[in-house]
Backbone as XML, in Angstrom:
<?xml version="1.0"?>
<chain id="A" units="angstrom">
  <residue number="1" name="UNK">
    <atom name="N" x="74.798" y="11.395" z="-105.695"/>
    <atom name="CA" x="75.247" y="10.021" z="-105.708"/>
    <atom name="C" x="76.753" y="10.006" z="-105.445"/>
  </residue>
  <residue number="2" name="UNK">
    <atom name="N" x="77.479" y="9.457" z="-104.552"/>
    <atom name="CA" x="78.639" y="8.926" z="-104.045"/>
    <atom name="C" x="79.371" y="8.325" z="-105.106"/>
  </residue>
  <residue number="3" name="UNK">
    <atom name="N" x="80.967" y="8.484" z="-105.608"/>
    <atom name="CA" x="81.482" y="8.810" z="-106.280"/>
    <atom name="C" x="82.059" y="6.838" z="-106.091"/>
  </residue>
  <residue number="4" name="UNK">
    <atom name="N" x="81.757" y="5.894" z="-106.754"/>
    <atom name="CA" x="81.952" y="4.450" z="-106.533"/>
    <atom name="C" x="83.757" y="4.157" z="-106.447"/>
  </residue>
  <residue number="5" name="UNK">
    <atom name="N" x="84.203" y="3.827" z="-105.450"/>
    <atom name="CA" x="85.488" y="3.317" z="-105.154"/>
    <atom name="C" x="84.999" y="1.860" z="-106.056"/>
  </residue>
  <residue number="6" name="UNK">
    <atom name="N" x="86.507" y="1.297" z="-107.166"/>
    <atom name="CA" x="86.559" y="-0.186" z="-107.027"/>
    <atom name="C" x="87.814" y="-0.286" z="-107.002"/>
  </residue>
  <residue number="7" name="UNK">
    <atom name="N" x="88.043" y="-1.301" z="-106.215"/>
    <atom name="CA" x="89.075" y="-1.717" z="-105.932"/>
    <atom name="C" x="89.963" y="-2.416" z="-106.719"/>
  </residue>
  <residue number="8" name="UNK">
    <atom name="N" x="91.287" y="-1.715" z="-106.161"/>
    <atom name="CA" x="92.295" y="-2.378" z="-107.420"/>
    <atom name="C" x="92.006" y="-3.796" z="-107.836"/>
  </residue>
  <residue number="9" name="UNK">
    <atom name="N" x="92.755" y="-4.263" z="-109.091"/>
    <atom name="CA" x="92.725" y="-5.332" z="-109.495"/>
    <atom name="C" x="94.349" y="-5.307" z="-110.411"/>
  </residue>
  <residue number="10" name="UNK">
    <atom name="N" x="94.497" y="-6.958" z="-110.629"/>
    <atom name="CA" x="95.918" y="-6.722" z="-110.977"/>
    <atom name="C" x="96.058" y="-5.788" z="-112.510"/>
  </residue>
  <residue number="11" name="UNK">
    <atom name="N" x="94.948" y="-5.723" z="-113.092"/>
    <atom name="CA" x="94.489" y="-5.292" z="-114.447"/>
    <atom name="C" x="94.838" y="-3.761" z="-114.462"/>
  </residue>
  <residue number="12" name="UNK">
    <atom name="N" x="93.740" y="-3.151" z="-112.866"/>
    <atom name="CA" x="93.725" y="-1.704" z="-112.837"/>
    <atom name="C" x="94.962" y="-0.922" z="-112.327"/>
  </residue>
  <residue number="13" name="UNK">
    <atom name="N" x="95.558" y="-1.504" z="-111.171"/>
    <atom name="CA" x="96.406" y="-1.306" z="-110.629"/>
    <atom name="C" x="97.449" y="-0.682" z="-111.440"/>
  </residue>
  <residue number="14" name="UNK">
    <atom name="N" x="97.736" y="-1.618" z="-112.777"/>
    <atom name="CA" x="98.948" y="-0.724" z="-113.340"/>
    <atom name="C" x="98.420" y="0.516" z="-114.137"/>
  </residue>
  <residue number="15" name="UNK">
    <atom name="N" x="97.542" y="0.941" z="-114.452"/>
    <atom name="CA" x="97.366" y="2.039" z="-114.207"/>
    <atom name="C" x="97.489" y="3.378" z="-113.931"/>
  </residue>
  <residue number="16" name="UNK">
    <atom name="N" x="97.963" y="4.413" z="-114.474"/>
    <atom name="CA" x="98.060" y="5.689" z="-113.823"/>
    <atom name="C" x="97.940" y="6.664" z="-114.278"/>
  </residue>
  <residue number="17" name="UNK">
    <atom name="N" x="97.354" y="7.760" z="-113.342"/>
    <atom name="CA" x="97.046" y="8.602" z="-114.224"/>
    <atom name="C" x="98.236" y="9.296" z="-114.231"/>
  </residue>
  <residue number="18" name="UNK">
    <atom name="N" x="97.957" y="10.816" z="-114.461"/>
    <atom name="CA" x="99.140" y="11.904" z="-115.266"/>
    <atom name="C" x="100.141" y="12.200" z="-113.996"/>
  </residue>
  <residue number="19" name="UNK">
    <atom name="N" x="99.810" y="12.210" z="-112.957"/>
    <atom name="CA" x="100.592" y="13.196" z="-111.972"/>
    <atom name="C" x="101.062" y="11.788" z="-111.188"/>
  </residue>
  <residue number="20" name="UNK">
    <atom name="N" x="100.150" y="10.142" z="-111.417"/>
    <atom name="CA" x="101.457" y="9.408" z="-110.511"/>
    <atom name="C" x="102.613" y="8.774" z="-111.996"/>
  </residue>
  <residue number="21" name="UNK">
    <atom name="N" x="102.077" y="8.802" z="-113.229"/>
    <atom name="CA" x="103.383" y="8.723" z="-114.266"/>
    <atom name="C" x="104.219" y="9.660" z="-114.152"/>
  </residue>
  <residue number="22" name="UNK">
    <atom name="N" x="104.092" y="11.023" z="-113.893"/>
    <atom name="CA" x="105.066" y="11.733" z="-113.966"/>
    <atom name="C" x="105.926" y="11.946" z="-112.572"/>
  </residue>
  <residue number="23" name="UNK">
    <atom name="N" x="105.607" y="10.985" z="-111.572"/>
    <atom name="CA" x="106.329" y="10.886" z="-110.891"/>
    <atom name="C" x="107.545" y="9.780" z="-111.084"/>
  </residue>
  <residue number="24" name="UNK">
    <atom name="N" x="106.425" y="8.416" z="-110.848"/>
    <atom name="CA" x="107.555" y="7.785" z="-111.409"/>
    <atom name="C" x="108.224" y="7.501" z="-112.317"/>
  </residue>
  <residue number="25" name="UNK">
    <atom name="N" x="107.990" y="8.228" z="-113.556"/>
    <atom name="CA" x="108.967" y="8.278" z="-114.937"/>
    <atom name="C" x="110.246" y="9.111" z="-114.684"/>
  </residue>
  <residue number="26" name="UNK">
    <atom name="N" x="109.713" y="10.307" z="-113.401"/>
    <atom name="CA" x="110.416" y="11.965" z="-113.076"/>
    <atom name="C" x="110.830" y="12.754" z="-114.380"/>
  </residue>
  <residue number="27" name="UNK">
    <atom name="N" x="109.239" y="12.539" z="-115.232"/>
    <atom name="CA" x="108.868" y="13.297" z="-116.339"/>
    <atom name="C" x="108.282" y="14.159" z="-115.870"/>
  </residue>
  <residue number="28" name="UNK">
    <atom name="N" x="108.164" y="15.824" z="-116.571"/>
    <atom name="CA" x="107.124" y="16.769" z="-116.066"/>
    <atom name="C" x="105.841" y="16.308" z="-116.482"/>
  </residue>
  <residue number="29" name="UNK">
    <atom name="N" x="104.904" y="16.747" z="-115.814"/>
    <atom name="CA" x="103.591" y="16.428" z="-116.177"/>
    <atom name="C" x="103.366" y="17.340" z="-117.447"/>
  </residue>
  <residue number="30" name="UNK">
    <atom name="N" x="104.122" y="18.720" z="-117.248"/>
    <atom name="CA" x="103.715" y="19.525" z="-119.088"/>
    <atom name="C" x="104.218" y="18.717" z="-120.197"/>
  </residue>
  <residue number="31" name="UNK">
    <atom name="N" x="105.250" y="17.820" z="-120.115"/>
    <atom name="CA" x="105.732" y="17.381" z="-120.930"/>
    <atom name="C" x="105.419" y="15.992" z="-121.639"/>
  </residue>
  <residue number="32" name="UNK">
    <atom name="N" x="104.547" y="15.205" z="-120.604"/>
    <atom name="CA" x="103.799" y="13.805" z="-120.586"/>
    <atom name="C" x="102.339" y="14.432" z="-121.430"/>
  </residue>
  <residue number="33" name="UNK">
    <atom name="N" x="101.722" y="15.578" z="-120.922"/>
    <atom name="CA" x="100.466" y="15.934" z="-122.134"/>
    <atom name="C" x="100.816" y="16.896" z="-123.558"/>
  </residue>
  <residue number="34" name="UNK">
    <atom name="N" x="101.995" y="17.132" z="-123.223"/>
    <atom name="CA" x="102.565" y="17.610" z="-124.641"/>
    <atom name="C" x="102.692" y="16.642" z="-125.468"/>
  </residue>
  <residue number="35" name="UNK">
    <atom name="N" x="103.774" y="15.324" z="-125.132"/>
    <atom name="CA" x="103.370" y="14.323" z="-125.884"/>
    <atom name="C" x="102.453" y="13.903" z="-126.225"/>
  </residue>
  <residue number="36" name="UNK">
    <atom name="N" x="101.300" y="13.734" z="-126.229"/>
    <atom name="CA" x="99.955" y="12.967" z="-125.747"/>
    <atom name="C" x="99.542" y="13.994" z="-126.815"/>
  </residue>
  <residue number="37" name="UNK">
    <atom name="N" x="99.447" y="15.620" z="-126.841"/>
    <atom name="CA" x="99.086" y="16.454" z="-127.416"/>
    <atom name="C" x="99.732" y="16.106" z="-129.002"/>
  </residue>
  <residue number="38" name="UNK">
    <atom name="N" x="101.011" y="16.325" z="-129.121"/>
    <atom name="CA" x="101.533" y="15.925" z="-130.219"/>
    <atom name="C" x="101.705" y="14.462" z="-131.194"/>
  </residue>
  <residue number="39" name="UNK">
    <atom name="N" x="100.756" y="13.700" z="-130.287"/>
    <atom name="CA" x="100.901" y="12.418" z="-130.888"/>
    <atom name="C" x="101.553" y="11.383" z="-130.377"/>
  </residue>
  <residue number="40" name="UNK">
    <atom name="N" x="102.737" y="11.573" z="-129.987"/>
    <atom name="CA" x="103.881" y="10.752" z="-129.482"/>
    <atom name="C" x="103.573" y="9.983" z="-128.875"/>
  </residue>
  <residue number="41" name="UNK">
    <atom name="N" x="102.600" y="10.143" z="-127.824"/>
    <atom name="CA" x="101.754" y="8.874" z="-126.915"/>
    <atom name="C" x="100.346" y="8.967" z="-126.911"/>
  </residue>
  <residue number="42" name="UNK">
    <atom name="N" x="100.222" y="7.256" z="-127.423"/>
    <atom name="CA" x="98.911" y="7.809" z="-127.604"/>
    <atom name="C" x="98.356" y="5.857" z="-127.167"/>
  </residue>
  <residue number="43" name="UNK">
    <atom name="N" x="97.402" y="5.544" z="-128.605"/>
    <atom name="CA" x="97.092" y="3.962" z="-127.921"/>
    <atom name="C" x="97.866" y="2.753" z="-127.893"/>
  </residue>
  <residue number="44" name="UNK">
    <atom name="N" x="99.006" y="3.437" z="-128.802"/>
    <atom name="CA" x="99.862" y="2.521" z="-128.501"/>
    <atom name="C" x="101.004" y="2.364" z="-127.359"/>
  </residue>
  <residue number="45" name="UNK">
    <atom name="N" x="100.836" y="3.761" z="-126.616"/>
    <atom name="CA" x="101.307" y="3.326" z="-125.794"/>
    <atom name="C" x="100.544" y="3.067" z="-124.317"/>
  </residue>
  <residue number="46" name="UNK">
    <atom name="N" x="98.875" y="2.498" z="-124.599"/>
    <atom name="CA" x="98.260" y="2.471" z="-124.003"/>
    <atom name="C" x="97.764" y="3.826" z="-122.609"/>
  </residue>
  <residue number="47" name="UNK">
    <atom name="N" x="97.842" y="4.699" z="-123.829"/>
    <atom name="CA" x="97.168" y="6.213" z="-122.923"/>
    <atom name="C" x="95.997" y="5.856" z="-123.496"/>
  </residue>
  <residue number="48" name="UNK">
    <atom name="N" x="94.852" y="5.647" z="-122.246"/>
    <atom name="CA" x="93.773" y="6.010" z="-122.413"/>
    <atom name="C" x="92.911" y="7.284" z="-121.952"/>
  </residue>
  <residue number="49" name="UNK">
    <atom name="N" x="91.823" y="7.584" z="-122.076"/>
    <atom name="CA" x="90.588" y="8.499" z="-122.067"/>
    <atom name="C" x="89.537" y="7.743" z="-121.278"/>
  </residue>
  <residue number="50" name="UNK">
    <atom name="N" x="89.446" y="8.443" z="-119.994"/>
    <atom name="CA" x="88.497" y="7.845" z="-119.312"/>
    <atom name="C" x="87.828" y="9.004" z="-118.919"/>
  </residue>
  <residue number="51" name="UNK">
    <atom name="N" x="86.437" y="9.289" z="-119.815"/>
    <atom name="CA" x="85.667" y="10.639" z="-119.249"/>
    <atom name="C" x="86.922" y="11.448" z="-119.486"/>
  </residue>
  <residue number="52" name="UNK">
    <atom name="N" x="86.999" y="12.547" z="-118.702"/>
    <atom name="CA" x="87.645" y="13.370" z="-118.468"/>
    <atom name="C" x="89.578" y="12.897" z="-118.416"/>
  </residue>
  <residue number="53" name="UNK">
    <atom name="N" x="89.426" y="12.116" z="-117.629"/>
    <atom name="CA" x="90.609" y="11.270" z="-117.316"/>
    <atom name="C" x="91.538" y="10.873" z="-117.906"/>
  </residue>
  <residue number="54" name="UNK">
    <atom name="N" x="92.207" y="11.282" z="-118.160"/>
    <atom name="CA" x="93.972" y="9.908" z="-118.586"/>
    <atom name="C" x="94.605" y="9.249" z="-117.647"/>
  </residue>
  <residue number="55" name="UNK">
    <atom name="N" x="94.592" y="7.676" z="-118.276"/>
    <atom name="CA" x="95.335" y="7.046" z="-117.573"/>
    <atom name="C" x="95.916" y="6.690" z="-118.277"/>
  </residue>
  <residue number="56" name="UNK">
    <atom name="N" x="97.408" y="6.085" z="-118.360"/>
    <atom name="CA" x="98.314" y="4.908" z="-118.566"/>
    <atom name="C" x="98.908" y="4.016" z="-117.821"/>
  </residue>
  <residue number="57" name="UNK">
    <atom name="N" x="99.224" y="3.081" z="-119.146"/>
    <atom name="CA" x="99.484" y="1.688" z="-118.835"/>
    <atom name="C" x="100.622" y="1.494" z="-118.376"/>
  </residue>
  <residue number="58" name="UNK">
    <atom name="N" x="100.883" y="1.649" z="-117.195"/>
    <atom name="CA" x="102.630" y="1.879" z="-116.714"/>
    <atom name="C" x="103.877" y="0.685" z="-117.402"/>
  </residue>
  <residue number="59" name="UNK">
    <atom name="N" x="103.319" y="-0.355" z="-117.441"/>
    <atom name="CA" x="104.017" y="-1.637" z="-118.013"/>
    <atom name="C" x="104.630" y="-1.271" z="-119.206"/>
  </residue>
  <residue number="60" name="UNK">
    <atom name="N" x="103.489" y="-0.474" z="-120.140"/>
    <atom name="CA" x="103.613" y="-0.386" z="-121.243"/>
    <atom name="C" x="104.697" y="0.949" z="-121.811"/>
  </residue>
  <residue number="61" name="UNK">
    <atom name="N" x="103.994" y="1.760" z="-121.164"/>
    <atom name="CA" x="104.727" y="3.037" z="-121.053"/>
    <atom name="C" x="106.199" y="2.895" z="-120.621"/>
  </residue>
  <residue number="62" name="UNK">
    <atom name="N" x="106.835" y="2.317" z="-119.527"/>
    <atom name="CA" x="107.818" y="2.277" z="-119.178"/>
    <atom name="C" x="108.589" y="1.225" z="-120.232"/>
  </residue>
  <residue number="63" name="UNK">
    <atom name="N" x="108.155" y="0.298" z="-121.254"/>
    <atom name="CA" x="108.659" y="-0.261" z="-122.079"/>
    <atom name="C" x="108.466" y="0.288" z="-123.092"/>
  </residue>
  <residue number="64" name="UNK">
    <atom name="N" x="107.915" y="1.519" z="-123.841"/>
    <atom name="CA" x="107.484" y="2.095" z="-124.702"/>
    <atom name="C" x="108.887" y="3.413" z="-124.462"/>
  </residue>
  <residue number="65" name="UNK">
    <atom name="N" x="108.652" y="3.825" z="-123.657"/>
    <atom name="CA" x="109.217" y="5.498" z="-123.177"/>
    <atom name="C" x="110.462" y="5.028" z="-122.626"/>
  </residue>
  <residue number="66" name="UNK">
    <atom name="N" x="110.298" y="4.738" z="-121.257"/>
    <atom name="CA" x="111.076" y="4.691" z="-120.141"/>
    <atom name="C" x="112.719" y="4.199" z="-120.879"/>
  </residue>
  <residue number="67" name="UNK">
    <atom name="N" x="112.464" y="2.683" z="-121.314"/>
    <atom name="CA" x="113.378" y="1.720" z="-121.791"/>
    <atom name="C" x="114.413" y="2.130" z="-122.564"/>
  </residue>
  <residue number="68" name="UNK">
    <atom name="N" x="113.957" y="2.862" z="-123.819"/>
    <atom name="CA" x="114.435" y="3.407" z="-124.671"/>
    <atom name="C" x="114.983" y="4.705" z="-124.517"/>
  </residue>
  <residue number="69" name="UNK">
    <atom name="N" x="114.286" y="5.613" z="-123.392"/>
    <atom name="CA" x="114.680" y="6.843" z="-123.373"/>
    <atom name="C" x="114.052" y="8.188" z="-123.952"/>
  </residue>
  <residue number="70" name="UNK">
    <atom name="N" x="114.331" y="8.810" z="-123.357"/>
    <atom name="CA" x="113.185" y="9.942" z="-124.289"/>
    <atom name="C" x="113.124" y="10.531" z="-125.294"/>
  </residue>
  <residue number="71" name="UNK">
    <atom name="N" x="114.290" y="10.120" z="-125.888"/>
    <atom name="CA" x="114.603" y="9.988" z="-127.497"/>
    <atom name="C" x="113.865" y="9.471" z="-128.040"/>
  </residue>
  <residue number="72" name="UNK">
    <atom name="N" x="113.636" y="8.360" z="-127.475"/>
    <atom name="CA" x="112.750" y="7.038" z="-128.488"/>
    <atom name="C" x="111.376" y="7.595" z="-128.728"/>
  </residue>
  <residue number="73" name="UNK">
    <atom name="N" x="110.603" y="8.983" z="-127.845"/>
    <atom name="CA" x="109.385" y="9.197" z="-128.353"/>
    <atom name="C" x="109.504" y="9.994" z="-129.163"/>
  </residue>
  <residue number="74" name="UNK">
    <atom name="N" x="110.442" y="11.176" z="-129.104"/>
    <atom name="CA" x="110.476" y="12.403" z="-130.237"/>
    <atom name="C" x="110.366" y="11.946" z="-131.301"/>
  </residue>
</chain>
C-alpha cells in the first residue's frame, strides 16, 4: 500500500520534524533530541510523537526556545 501524501494545511504546515527544526533554529539535531531526551522539550513545547516520528510545533517552539534563547530551556 502507497505511503498517503496529505496535503499541507495551515494547521500542518507549521510543523516539523527534527532535521527541518534543526535547521531553522541552526540547532544540532543531537542536541534538539537530547533535549526531548532530558525533558526540556516536550508537550509543552508542542513536540509531538507521531508513530515513529517527531514533529514540532515551529510557532511554538520558536516562542518557547528560540525567543528566549537557549538558556531558557536548560
Amino acid at each position: 500500500m502507497p505511503d498517503l501524501q496529505v496535503p499541507p494545511t495551515l494547521e500542518t504546515r507549521d510543523y516539523l520534524n527534527i532535521a527541518e527544526t534543526s535547521n531553522r533554529s541552526r540547532l544540532a539535531v543531537k542536541t534538539i533530541y537530547n533535549w526531548i531526551s532530558l525533558g526540556r522539550l516536550g508537550p509543552r513545547e508542542e513536540v509531538c510523537h507521531v508513530g515513529r516520528k517527531v514533529v514540532i510545533h515551529w510557532p511554538t517552539f520558536e516562542a518557547a526556545v528560540m525567543r528566549r534563547g537557549t538558556n531558557g530551556v536548560a
